[in-house]
C-alpha positions in Angstrom: 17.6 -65.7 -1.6 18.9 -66.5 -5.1 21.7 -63.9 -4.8 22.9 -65.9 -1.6 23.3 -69.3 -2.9 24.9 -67.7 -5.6 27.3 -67.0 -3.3 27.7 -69.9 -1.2 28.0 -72.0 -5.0 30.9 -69.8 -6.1 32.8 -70.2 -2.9 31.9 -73.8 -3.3 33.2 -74.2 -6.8 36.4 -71.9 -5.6 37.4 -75.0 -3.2 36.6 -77.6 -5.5 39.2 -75.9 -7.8 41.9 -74.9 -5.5 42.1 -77.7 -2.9 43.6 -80.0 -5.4 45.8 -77.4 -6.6 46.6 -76.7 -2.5 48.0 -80.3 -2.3 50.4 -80.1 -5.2 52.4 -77.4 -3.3 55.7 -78.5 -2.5 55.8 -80.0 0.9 58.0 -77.1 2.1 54.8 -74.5 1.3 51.9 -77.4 2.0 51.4 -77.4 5.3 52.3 -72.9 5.6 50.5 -71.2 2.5 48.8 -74.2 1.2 47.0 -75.0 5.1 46.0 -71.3 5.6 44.5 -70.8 2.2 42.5 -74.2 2.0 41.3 -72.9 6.4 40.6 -69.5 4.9 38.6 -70.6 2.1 36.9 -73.0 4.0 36.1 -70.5 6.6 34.7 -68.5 3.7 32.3 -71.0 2.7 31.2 -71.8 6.4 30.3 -67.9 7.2 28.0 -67.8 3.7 26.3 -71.1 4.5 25.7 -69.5 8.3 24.7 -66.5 6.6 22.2 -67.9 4.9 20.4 -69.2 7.6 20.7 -66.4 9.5 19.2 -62.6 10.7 22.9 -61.5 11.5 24.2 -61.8 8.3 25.7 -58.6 8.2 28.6 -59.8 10.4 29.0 -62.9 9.4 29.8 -61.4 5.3 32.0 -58.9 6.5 34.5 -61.5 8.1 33.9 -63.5 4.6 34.5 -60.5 3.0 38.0 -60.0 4.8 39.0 -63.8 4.3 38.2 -63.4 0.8 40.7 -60.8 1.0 43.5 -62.4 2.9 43.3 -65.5 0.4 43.4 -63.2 -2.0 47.2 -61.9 -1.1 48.2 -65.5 -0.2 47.3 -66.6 -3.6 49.9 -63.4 -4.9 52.6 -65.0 -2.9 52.2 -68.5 -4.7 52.1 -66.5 -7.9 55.3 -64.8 -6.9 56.9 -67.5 -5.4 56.5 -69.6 -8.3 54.0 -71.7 -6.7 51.5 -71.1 -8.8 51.4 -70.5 -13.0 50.2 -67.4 -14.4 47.2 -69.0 -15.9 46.5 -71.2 -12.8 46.6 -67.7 -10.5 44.7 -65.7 -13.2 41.8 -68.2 -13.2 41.5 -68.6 -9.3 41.5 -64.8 -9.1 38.7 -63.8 -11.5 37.2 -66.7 -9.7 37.7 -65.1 -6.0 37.1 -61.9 -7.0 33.8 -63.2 -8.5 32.9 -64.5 -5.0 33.8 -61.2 -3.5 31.3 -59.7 -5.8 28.6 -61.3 -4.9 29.6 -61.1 -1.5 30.1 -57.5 -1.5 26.4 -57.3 -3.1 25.2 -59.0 -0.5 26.6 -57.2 1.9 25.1 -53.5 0.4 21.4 -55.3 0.2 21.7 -56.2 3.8 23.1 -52.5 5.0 20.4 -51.3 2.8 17.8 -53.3 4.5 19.2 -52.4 8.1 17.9 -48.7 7.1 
């Protein structure tokens, strides 16, 4: 249970990070990149919370799991469109891939308990 709430508090403290960087976006990016990402991640922490309270978790990691991932190339097009400063996209991705981690270990302890 500890290795799940780990989970859902990265993904929390992802957001609380990124949403205010989301809303600095030019407006011409905003409401395109910045909408997706801030649904994506937000999806993200919704599936992990359900997750949590649930038998099939299984599922429900593996869509966080690809989320993660989309998020992860929309983050690279901010970085390459200038969007986003190195140091601003190098912290949010250790970050994510962090989450993904723990995500990923999450989703080996539940295949290994399906056996």
């Amino acid at each position: 249970m500890a290795d799940e709430m780990k989970a859902v508090a990265k993904m929390y403290d992802v957001l609380k990070w990124l949403l205010p960087q989301v809303s600095k976006l030019p407006r011409s990016h905003k409401f395109t990149l910045g909408d997706r990402i801030t649904d994506l991640g937000l999806d993200v922490l919704g599936l992990l919370i359900e997750a949590s309270y649930t038998r099939r978790k299984l599922d429900l990691l593996c869509q966080a799991n690809i989320r993660l991932e989309q998020m992860r190339y929309l983050l690279r097009l901010c970085r390459d469109l200038d969007l986003l400063s190195l140091k601003r996209y190098g912290y949010i991705s250790r970050e994510i891939n962090e989450a993904g981690s723990l995500v990923g270990g999450w989703i080996k302890q539940q295949r290994g308990n399906a056996r």
